[in-house]
N, C-alpha and C positions, 0 to 999 in steps of 0.2 A: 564458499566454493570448495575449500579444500574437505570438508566433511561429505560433499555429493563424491567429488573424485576419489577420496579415501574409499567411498561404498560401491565405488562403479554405479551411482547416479546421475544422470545425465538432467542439465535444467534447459528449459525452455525459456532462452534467454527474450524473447517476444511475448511470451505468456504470464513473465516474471517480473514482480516490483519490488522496490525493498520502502517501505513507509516507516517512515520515522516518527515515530509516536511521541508529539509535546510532551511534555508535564504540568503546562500551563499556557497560556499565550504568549507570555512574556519573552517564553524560550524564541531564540531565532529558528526560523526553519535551516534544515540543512543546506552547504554552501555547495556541496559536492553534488553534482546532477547527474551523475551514474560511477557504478563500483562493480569494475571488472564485466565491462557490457552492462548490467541489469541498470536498469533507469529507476532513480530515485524518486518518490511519488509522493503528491501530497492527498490522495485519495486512489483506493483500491477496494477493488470488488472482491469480495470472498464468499466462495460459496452464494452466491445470489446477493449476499448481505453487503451494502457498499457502507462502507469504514472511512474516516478523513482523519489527519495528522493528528487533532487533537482527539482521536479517540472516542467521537458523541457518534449517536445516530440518528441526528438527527438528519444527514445525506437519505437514510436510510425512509424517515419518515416521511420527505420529503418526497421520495420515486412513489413509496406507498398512495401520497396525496394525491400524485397527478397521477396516476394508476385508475383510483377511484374516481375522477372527476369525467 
C-alpha cells in the first residue's frame, strides 16, 4: 500500500485480493483474513483466468468444463 501511495495510485479496495500462494499443501493457509482493508483470498480471478492458493489451474479447467457442457 505504501508503493500505490508513494505513486499517487489509488486501489480498489473491493475489486482487490491479496492470494497467498502455497508452496505446497502442507503449508498452512494464511491466519490473517485482511491486510490494511484488502481481503485475503484463497482463490482470485485474473484477467479472466481464476488462480487458487496453491497456484494449479485446474479452477481454471474446471469453469472451462462446465462452460462446454
Amino acid at each position: 500500500m505504501r508503493w500505490s501511495h508513494d505513486n499517487n495510485i489509488s486501489v480498489n479496495k473491493d475489486k482487490s485480493g491479496i492470494l497467498a500462494i502455497r508452496v505446497d499443501r502442507r503449508t498452512p493457509p494464511p491466519v490473517q483474513t485482511d491486510f490494511q482493508g484488502i481481503a485475503v483470498v484463497q482463490h482470485y480471478k485474473y484477467l479472466g483466468v481464476p488462480i487458487n492458493d496453491s497456484a494449479t489451474i485446474l479452477t481454471h479447467t474446471d469453469a472451462l468444463t462446465k462452460k462446454l457442457k
